[in-house]
N, CA, C and O atoms as CSV, one atom per row, in Angstrom:
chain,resi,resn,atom,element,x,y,z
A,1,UNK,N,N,-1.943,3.733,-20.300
A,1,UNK,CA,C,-1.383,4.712,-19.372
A,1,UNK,C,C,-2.498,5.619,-18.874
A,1,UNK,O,O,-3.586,5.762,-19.432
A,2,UNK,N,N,-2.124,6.173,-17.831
A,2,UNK,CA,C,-3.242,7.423,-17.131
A,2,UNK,C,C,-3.015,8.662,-17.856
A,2,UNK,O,O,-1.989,9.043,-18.421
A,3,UNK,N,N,-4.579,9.439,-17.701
A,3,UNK,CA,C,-4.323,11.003,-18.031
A,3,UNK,C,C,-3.841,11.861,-16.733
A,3,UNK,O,O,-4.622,12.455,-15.989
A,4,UNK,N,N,-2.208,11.822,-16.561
A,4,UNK,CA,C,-1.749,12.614,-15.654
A,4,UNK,C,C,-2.756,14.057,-15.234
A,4,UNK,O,O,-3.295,14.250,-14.145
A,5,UNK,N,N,-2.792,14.685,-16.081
A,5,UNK,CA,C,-4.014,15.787,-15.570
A,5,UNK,C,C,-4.594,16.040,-15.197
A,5,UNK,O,O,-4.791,17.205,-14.854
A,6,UNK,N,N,-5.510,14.771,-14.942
A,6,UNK,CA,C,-6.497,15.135,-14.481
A,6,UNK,C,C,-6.695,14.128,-13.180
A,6,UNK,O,O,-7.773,14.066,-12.589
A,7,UNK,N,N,-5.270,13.167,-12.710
A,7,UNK,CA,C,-5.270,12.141,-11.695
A,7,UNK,C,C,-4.468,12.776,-10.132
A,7,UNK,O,O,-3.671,13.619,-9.719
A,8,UNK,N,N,-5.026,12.082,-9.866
A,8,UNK,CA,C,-4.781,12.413,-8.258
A,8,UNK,C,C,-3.642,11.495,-8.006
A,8,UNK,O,O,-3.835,10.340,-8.386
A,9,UNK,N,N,-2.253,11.804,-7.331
A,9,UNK,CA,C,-0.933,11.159,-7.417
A,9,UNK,C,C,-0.593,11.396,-6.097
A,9,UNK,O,O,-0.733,12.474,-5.518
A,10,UNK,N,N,0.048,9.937,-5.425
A,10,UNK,CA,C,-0.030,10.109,-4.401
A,10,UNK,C,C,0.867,9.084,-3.934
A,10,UNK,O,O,1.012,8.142,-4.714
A,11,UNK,N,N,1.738,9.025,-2.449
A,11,UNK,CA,C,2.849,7.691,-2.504
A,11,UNK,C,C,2.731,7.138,-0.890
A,11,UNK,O,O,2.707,7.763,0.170
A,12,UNK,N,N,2.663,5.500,-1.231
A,12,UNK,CA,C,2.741,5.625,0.197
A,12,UNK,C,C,3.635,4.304,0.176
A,12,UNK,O,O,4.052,3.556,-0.708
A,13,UNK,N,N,3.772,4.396,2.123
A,13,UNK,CA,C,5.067,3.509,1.880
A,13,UNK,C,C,4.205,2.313,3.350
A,13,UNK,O,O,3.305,2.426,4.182
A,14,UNK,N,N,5.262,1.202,2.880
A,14,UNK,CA,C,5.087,-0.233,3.977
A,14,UNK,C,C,6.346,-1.038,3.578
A,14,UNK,O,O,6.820,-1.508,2.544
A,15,UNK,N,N,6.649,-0.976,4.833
A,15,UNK,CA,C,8.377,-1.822,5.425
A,15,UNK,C,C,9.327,-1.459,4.350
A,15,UNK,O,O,9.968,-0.409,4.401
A,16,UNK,N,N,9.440,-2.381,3.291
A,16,UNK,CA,C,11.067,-1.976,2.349
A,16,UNK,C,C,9.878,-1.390,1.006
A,16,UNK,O,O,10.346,-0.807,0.028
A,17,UNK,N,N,8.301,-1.644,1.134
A,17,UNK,CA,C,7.850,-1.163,-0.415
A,17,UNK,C,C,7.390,0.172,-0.615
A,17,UNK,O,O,6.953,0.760,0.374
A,18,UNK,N,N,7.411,0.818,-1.828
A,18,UNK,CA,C,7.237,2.356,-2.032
A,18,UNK,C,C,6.039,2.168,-3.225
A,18,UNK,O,O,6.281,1.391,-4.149
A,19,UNK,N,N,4.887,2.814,-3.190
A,19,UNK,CA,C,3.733,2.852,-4.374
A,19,UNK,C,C,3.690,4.076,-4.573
A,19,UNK,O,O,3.651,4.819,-3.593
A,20,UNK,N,N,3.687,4.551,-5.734
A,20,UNK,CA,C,2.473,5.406,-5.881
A,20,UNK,C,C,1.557,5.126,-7.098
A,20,UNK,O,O,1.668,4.268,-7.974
A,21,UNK,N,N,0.471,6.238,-6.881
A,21,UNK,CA,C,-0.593,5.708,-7.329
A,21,UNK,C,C,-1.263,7.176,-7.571
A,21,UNK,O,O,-1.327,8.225,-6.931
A,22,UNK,N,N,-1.884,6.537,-9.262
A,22,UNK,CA,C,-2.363,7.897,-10.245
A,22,UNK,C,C,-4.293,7.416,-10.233
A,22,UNK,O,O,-4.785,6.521,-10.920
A,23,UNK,N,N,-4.948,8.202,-9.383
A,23,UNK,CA,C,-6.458,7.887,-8.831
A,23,UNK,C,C,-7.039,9.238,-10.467
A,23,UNK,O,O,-6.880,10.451,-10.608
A,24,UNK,N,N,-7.461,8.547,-11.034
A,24,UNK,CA,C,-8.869,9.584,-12.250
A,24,UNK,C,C,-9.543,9.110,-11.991
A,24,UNK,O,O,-9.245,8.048,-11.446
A,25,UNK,N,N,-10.807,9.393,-12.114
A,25,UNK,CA,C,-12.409,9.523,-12.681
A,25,UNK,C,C,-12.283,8.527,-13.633
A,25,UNK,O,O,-11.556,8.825,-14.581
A,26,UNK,N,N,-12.887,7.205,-13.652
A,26,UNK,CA,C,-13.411,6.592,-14.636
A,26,UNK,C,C,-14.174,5.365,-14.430
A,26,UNK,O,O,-15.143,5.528,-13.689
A,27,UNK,N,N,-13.992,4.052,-14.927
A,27,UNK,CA,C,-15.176,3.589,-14.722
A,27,UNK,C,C,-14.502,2.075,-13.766
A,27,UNK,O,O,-15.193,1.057,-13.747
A,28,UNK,N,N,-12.999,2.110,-12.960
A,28,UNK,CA,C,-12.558,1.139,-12.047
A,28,UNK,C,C,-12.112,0.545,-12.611
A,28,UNK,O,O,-12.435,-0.643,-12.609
A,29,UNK,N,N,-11.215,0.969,-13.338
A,29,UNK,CA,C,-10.314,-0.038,-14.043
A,29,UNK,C,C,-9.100,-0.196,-13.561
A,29,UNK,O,O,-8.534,0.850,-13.878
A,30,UNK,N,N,-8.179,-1.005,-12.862
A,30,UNK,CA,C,-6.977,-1.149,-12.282
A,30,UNK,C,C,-5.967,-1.784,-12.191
A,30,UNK,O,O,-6.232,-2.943,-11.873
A,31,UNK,N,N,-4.738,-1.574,-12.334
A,31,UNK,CA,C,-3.620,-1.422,-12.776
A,31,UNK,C,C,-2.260,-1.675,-11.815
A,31,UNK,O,O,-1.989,-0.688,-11.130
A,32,UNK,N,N,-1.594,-2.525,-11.689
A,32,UNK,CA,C,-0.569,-2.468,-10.439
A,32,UNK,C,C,0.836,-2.829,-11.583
A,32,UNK,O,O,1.019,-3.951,-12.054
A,33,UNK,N,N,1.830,-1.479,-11.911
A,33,UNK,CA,C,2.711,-2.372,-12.614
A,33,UNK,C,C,2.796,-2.906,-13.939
A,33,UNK,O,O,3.604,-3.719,-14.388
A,34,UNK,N,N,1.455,-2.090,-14.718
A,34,UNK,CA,C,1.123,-2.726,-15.944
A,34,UNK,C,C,0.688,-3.782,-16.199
A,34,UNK,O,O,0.875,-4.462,-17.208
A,35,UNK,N,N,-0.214,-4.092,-14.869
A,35,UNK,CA,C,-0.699,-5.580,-14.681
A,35,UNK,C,C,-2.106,-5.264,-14.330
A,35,UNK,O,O,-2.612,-4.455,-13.552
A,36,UNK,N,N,-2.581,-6.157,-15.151
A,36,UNK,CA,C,-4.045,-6.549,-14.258
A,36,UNK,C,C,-3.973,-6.712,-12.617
A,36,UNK,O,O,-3.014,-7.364,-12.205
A,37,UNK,N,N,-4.707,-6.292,-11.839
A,37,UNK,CA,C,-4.781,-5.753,-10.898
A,37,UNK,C,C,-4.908,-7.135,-10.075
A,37,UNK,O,O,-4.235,-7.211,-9.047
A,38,UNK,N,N,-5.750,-8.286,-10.455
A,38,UNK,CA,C,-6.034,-9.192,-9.793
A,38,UNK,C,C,-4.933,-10.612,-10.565
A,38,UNK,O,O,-4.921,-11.812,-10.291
A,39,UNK,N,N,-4.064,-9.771,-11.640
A,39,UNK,CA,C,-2.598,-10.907,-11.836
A,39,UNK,C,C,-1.697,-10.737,-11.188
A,39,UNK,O,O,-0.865,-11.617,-10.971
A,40,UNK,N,N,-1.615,-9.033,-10.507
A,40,UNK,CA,C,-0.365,-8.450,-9.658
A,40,UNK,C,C,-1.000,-9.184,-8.407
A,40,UNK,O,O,-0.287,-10.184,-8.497
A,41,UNK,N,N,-1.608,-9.384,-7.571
A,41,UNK,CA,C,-1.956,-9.829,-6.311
A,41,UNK,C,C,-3.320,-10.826,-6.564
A,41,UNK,O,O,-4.494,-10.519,-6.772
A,42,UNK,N,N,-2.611,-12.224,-6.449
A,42,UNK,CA,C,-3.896,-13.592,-6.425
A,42,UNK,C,C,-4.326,-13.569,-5.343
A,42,UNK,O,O,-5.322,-14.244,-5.084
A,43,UNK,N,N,-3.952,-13.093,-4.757
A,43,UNK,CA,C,-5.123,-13.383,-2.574
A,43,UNK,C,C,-5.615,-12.411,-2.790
A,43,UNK,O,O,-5.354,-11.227,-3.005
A,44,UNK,N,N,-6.829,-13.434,-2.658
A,44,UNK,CA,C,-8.148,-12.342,-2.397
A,44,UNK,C,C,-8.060,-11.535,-1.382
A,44,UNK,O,O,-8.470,-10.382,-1.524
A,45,UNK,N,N,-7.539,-11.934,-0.207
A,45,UNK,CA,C,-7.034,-11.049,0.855
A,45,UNK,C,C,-6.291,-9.791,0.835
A,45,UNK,O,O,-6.474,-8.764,1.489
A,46,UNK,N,N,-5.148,-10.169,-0.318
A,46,UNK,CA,C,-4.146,-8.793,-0.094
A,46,UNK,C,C,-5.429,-7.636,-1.119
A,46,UNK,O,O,-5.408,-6.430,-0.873
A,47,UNK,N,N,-6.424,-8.186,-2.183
A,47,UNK,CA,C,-6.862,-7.421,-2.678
A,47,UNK,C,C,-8.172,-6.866,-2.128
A,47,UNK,O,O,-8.658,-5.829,-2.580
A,48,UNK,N,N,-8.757,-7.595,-1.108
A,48,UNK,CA,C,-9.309,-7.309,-0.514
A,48,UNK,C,C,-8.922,-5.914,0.428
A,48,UNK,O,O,-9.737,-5.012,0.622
A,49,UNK,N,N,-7.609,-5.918,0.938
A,49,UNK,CA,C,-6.806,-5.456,2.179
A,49,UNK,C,C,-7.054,-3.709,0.981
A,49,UNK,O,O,-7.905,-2.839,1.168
A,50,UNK,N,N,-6.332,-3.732,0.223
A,50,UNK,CA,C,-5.887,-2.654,-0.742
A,50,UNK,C,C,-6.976,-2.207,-1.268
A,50,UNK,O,O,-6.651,-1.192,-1.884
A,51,UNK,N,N,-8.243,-2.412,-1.392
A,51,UNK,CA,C,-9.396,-2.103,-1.919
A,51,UNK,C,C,-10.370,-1.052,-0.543
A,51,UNK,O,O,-11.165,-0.133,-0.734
A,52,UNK,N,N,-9.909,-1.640,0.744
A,52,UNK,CA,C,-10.809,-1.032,2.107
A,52,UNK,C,C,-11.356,0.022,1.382
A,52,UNK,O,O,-12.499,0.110,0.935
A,53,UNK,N,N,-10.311,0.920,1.294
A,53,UNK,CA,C,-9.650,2.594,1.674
A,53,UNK,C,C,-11.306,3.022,0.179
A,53,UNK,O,O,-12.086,3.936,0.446
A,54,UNK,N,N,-11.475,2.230,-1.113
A,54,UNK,CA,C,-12.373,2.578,-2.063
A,54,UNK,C,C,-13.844,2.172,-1.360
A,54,UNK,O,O,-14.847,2.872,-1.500
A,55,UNK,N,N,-13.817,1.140,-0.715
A,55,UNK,CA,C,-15.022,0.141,-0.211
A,55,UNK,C,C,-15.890,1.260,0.932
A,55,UNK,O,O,-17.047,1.674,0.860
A,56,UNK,N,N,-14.720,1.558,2.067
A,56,UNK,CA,C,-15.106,2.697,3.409
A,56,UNK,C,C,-15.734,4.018,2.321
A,56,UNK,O,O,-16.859,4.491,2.486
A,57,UNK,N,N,-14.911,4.420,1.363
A,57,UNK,CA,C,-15.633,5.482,0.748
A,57,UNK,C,C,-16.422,6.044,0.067
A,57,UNK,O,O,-16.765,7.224,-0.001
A,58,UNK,N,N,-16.820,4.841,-0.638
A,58,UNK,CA,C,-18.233,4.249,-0.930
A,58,UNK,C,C,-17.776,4.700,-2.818
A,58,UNK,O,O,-18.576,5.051,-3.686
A,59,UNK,N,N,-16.417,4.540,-2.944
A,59,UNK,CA,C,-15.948,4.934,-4.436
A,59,UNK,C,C,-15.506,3.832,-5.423
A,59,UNK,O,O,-14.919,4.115,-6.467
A,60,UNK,N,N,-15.786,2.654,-5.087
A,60,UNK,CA,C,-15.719,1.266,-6.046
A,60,UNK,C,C,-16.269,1.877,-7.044
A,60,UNK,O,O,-17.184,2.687,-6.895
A,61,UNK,N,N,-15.692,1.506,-8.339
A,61,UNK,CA,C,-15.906,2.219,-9.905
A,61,UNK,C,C,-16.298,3.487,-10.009
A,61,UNK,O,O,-17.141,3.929,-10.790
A,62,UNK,N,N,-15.594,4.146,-9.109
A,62,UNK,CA,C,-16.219,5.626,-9.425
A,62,UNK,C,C,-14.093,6.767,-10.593
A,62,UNK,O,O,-13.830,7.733,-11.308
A,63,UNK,N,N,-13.313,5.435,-9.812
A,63,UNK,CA,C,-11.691,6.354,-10.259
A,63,UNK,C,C,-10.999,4.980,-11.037
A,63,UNK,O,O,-11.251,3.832,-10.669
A,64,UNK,N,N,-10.134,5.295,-12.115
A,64,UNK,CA,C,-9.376,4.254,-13.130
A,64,UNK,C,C,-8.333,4.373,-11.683
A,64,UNK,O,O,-8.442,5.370,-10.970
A,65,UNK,N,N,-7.251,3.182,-11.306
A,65,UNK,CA,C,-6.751,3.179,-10.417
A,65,UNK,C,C,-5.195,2.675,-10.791
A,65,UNK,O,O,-5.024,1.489,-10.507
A,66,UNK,N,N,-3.790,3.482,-11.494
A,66,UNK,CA,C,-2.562,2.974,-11.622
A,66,UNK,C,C,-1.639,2.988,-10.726
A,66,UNK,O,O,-1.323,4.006,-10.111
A,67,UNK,N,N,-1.173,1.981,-10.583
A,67,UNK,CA,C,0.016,2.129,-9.448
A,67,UNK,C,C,1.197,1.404,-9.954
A,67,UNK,O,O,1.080,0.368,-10.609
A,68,UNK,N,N,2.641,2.080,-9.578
A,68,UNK,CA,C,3.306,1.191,-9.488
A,68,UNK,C,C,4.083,0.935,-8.343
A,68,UNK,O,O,3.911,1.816,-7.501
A,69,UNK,N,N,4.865,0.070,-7.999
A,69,UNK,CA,C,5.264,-0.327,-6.704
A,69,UNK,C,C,6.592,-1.534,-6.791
A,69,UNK,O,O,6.613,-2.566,-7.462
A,70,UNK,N,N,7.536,-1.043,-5.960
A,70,UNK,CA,C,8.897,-1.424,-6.136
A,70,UNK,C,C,8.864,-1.535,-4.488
A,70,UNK,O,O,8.335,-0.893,-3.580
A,71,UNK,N,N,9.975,-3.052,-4.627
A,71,UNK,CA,C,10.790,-3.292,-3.500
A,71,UNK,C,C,9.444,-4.530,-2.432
A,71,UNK,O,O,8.241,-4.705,-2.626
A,72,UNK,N,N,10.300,-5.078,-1.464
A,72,UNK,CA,C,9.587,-5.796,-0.320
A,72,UNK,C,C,8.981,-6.573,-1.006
A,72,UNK,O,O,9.375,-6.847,-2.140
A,73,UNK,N,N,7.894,-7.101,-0.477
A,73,UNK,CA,C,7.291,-8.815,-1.026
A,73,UNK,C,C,5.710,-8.375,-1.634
A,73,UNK,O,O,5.504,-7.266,-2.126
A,74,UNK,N,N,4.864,-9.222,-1.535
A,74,UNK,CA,C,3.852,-9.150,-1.230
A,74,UNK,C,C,2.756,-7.995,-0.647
A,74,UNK,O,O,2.166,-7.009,-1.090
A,75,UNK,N,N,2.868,-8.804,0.737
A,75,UNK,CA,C,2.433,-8.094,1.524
A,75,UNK,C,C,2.578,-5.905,1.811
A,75,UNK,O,O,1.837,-4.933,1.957
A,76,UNK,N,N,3.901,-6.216,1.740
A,76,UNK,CA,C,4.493,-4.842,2.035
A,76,UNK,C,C,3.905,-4.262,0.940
A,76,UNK,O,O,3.209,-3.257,1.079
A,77,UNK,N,N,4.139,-4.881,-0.377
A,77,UNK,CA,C,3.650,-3.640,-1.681
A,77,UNK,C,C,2.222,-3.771,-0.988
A,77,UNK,O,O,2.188,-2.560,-0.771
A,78,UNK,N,N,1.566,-4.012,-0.700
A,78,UNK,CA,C,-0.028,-4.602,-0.991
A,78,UNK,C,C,-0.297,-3.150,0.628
A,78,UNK,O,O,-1.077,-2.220,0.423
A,79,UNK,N,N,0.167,-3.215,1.481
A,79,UNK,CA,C,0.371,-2.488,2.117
A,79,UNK,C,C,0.371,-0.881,1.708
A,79,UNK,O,O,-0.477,-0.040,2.006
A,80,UNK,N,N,1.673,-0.705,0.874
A,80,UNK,CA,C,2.073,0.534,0.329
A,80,UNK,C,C,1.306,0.944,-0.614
A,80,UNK,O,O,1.207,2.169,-0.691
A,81,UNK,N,N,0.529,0.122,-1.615
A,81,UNK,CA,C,-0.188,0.718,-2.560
A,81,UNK,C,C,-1.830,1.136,-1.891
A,81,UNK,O,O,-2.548,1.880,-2.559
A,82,UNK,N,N,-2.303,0.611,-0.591
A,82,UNK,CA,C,-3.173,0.592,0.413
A,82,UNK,C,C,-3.187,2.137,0.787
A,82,UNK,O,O,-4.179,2.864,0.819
A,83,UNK,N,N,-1.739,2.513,1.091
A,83,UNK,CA,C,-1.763,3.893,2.019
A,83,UNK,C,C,-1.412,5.278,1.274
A,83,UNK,O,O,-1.348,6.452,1.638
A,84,UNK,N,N,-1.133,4.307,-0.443
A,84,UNK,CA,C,-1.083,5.466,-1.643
A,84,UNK,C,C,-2.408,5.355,-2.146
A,84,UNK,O,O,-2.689,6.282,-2.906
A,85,UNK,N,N,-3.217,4.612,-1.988
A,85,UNK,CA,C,-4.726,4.328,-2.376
A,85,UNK,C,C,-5.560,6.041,-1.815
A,85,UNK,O,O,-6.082,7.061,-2.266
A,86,UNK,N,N,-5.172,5.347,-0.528
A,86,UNK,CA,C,-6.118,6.003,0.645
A,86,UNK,C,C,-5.318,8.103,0.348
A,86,UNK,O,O,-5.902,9.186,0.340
A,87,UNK,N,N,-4.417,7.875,0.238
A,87,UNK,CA,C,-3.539,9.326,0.671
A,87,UNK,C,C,-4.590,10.216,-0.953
A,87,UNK,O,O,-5.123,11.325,-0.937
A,88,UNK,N,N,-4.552,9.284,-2.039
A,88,UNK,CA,C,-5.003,9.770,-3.468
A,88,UNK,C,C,-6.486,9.839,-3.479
A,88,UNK,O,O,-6.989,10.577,-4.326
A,89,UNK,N,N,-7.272,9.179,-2.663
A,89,UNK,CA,C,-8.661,9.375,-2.478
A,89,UNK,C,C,-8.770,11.029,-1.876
A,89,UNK,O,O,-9.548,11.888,-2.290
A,90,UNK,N,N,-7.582,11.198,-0.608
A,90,UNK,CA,C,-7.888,12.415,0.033
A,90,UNK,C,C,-7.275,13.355,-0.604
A,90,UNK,O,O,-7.300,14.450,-0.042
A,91,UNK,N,N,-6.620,13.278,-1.798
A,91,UNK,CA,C,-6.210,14.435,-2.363
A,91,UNK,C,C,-7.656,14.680,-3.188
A,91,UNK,O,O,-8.012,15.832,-3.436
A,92,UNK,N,N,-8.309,13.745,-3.519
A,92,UNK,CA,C,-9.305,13.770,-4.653
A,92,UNK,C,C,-10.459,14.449,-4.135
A,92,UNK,O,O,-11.201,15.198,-4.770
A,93,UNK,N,N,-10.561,14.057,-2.687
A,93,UNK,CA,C,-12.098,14.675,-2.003
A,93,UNK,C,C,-11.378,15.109,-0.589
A,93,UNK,O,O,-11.680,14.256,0.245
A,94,UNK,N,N,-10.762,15.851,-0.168
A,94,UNK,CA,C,-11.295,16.150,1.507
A,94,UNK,C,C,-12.093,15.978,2.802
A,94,UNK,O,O,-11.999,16.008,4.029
A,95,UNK,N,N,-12.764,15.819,1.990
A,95,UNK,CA,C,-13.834,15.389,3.492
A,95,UNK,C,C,-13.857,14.164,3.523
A,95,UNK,O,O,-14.864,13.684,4.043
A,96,UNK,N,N,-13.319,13.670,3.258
A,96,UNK,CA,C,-13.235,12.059,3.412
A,96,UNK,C,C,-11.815,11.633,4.432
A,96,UNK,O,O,-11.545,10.482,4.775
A,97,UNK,N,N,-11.182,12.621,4.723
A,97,UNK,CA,C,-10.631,12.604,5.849
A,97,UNK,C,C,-10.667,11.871,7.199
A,97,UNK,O,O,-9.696,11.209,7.566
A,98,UNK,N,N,-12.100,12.020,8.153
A,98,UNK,CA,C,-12.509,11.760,8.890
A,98,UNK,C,C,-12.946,10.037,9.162
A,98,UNK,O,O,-12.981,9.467,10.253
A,99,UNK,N,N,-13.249,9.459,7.824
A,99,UNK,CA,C,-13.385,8.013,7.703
A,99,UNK,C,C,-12.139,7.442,7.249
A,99,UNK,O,O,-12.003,6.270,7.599
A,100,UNK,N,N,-11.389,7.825,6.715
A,100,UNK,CA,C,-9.908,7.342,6.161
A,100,UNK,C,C,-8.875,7.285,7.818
A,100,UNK,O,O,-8.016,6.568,8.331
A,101,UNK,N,N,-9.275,7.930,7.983
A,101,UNK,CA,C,-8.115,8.592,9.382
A,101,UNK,C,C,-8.841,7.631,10.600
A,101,UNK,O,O,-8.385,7.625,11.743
A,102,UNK,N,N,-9.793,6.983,10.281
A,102,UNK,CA,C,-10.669,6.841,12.314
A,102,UNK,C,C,-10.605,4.975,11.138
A,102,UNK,O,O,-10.895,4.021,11.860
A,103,UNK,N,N,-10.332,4.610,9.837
A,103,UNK,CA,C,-10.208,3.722,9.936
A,103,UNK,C,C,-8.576,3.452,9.711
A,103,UNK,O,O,-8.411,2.587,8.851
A,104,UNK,N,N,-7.759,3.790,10.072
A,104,UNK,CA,C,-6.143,3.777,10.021
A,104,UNK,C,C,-5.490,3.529,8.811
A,104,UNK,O,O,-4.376,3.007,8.817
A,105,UNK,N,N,-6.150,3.897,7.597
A,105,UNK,CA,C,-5.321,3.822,6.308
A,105,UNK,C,C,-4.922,5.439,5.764
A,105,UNK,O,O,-4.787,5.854,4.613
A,106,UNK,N,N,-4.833,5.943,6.691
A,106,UNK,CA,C,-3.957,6.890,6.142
A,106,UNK,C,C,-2.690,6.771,7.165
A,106,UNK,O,O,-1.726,7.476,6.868
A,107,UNK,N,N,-2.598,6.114,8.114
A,107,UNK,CA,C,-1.320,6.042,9.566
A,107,UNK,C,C,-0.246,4.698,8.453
A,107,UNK,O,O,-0.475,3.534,8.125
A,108,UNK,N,N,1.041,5.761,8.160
A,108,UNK,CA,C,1.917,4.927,7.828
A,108,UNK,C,C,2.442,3.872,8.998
A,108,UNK,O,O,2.926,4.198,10.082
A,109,UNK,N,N,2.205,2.397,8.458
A,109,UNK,CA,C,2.795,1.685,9.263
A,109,UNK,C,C,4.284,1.319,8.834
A,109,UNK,O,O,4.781,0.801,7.835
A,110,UNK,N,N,5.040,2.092,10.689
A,110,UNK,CA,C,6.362,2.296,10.967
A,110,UNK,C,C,7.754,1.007,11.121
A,110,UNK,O,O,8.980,1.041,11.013
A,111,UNK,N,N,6.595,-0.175,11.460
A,111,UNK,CA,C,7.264,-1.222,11.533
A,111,UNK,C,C,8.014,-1.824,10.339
A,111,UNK,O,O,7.463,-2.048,9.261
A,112,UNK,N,N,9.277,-2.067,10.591
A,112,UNK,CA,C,10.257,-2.372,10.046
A,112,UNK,C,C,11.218,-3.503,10.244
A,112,UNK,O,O,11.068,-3.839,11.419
A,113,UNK,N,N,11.976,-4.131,9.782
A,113,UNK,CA,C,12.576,-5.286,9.795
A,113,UNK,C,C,13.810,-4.737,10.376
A,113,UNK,O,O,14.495,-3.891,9.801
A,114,UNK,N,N,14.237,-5.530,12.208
A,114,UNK,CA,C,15.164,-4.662,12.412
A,114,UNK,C,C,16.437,-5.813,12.107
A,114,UNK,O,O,16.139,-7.004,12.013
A,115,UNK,N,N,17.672,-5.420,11.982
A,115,UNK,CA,C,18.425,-5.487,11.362
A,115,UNK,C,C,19.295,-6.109,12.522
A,115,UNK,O,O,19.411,-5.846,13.719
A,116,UNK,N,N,19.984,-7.246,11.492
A,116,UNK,CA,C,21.213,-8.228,12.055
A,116,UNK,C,C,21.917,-7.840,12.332
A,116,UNK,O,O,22.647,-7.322,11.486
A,117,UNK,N,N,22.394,-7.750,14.218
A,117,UNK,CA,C,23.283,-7.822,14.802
A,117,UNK,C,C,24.718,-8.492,14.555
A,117,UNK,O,O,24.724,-9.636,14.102
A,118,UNK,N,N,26.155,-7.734,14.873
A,118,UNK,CA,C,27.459,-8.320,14.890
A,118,UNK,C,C,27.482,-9.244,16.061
A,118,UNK,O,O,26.760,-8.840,16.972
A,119,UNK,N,N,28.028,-10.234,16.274
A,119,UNK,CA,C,28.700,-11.041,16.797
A,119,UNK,C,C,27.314,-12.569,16.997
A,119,UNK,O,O,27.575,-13.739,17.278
A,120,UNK,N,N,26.052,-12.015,16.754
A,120,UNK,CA,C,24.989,-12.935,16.972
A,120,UNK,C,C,24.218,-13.370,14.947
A,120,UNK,O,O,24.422,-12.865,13.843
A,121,UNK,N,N,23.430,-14.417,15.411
A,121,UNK,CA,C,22.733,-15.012,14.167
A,121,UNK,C,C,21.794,-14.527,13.936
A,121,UNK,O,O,20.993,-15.142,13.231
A,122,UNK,N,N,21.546,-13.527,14.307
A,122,UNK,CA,C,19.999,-12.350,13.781
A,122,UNK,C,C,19.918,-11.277,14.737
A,122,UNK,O,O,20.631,-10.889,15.662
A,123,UNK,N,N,18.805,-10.912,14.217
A,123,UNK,CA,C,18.780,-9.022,14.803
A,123,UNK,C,C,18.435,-9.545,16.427
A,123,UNK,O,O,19.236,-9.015,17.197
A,124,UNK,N,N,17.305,-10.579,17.243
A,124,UNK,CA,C,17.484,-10.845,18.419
A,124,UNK,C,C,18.104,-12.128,19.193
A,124,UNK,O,O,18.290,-12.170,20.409
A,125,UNK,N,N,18.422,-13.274,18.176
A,125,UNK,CA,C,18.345,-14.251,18.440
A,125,UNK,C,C,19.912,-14.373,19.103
A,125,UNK,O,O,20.745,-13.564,18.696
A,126,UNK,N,N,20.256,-15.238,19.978
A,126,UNK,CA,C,22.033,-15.241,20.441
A,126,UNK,C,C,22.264,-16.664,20.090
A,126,UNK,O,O,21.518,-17.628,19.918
A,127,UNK,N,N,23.819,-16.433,20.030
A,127,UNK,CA,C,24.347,-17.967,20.319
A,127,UNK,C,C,24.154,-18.605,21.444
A,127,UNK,O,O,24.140,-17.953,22.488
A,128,UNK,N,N,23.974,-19.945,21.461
A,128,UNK,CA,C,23.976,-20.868,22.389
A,128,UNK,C,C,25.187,-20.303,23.972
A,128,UNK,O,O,26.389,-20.062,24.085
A,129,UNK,N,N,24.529,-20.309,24.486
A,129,UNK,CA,C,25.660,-20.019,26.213
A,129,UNK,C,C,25.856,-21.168,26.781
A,129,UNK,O,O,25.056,-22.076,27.007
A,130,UNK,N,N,27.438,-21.038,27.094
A,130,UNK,CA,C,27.348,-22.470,27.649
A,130,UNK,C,C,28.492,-22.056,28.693
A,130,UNK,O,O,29.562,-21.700,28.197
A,131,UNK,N,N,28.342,-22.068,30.470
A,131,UNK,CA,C,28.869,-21.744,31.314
A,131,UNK,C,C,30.086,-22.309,31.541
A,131,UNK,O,O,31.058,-21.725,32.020
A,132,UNK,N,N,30.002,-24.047,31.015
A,132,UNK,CA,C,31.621,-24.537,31.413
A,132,UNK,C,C,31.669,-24.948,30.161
A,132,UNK,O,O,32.691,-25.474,29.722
């Protein structure tokens, strides 16, 4: 577990997933869920994706990194723990603002799964029309 006290706590959200995430001082050790960090997410990509926000700030092994994260797939957590990453770096330092913000991981992304329409087979798709 983290030393609440002395961690930087912070939540962010993507489509249906919610993270937050407890950023200390230590030597990069990380955590998604009580999981090894690279058993919670096998694509190198999504861990790649979720790592930017440490990489831009030049803080790889500088904070122990726990998160947990509920709801949506993949992607979406991998997303949400991305923009609780980034939100817990800027509680931790301030001036790091300016590179977090001009590279878009602090801009919650709004997009959402819009929702199935009555009388049709999905949120845009229609039934077949047929004139006669």
């Amino acid at each position: 577990m983290v030393d609440t006290k002395n961690a930087f706590v912070a939540t962010g959200r993507r489509k249906d997933a919610v993270a937050r995430v407890w950023l200390s001082p230590g030597t990069g050790k990380q955590q998604v869920n009580r999981r090894p960090f690279e058993n919670y997410f096998p694509s190198e990509a999504l861990r790649s994706f979720i790592e930017q926000p440490l990489k831009l700030t030049n803080a790889v092994g500088r904070y122990d990194l726990f998160a947990k994260v509920s709801g949506g797939g993949p992607t979406g957590q991998a997303g949400a723990v991305r923009h609780a990453l980034a939100r817990a770096l800027l509680a931790a330092d301030a001036s790091l603002r300016d590179v977090l913000r001009s590279s878009g991981c602090l801009t919650r992304d709004a997009r959402m799964k819009e929702r199935k329409k009555a009388g049709q087979p999905g949120a845009r798709k229609r039934f077949q029309f047929s004139k006669r």
